[in-house]
N, C-alpha and C positions, 0 to 999 in steps of 0.2 A: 621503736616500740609503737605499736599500735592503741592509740589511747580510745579512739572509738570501739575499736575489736574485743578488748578488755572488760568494757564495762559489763554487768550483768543484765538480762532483759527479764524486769519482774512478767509475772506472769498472772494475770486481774481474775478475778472469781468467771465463774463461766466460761472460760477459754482454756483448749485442752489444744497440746501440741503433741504429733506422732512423726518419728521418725521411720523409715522405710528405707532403703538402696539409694542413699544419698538425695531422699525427696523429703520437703519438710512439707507437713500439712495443719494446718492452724484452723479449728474451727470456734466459733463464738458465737454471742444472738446475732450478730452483723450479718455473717454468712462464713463463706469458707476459702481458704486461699491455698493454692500448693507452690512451690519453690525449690527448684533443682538445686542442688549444693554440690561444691566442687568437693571430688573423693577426700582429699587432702585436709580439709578443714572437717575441725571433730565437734558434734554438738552434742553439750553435755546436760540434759536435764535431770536440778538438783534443788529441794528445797523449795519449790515457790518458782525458781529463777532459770533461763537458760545462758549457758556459757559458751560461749563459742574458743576455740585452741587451736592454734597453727605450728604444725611439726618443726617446723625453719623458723630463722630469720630472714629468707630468701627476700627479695621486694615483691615475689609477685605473691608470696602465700603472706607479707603484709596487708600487701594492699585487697587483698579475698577476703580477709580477716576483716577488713572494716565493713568491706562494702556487704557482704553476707550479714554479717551485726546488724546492719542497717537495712536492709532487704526483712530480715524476722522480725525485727522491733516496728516496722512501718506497718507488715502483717499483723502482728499481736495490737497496735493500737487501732486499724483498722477495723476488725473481727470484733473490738470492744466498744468503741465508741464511734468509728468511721469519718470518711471526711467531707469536707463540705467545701464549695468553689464558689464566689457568686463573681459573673460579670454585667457590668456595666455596659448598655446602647448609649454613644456620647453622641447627638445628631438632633437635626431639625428630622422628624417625619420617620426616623428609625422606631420601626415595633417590630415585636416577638409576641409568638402565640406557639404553646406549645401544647402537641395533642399527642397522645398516647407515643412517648417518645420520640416523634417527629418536629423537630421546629422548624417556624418559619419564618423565616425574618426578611423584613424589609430595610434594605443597607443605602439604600440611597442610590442601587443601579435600577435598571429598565425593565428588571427581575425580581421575582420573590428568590430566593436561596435556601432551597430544605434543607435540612440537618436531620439524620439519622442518629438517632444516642442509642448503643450498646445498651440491651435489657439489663445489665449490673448496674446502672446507673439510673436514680430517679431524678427526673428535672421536673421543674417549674418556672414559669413565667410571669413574674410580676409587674404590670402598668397599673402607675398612680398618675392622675390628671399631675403638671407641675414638675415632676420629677422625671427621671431616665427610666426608661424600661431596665428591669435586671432580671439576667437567669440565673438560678440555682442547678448548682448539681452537687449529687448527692450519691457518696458511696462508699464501699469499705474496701474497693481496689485504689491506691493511691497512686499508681506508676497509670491506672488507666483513665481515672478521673483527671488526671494531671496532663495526658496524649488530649483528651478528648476538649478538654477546656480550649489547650492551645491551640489547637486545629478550630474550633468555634474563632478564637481571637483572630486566626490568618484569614476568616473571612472576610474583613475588612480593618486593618490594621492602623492603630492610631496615629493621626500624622500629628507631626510638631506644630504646626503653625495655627491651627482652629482646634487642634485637639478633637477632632471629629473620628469616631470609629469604636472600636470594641476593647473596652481595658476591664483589668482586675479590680472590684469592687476596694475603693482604697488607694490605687495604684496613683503614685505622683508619676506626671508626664513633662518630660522637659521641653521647655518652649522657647520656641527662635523667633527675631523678633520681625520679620519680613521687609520686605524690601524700605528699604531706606531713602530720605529724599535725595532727589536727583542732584539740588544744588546746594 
């Protein structure tokens, strides 16, 4: 039994959900999201709540059964309140300046390195004398906020030993202790 699949997804003041030909569309003040649904699974909106219902016990119309659950509930809490990422510059001389969705950061190569961010997403860039540079992003797609962060962090990825490069605002990093004496 599918215990995420199960649950019900309340559904918050201002957000209005339309089904179509196996298309779910969510819109709310955030913006608006759409989501293909497989034939098989049946969304049932009731109450306030949507329900999601799978024909079988098969494994595979389980395992749709959750991940659909989880796919609508990420839409409906997105479109309501949306989501927010901040990363961390860990480095001597790393800055971020971000202009009309364009960043540009300096990682400590020979280069500046621009970032294009997806008009769905709003960013900002904050340097305080003393502290790390941090960017924000900001948005009510969570599968695209989430590609987009990660591809920022693979610009320069944290290494263990100085802990120098791009982490999750928060993010513990595990550290090794380098080279050891010779005798």
């Amino acid at each position: 039994m599918s215990r995420i699949g199960n649950k019900p997804i309340p559904i918050p003041e201002g957000v209005s959900i339309n089904i179509e030909n196996n298309n779910v569309q969510v819109k709310g003040p955030k913006g608006e999201l759409n989501q293909h649904i497989d034939p098989d699974i049946i969304v049932d909106i009731s109450e306030g709540e949507v329900i999601l219902k799978r024909p079988t016990e098969q494994k595979r119309h389980k395992a749709m059964h959750g991940l659909y659950r989880s796919l609508i509930n990420n839409m409906v809490i997105g479109v309501s309140t949306g989501y927010k990422i901040e990363l961390e510059l860990v480095g001597v001389g790393y800055r971020v300046v971000a202009n009309n969705n364009i960043l540009d950061l300096t990682l400590g190569y020979s280069h500046h390195d621009y970032f294009q961010v997806p008009p769905e997403i709003k960013v900002t860039a904050e340097s305080v004398k003393g502290k790390n540079p941090v960017i924000t992003l900001e948005s009510h797609d969570k599968q695209l906020i989430g590609q987009v962060a990660a591809k920022i962090r693979s610009l320069r990825k944290i290494e263990p030993y100085k802990g120098k490069g791009i982490k999750f605002l928060g993010e513990q990093i595990r550290r090794k202790a380098g080279k050891a004496a010779a005798k």
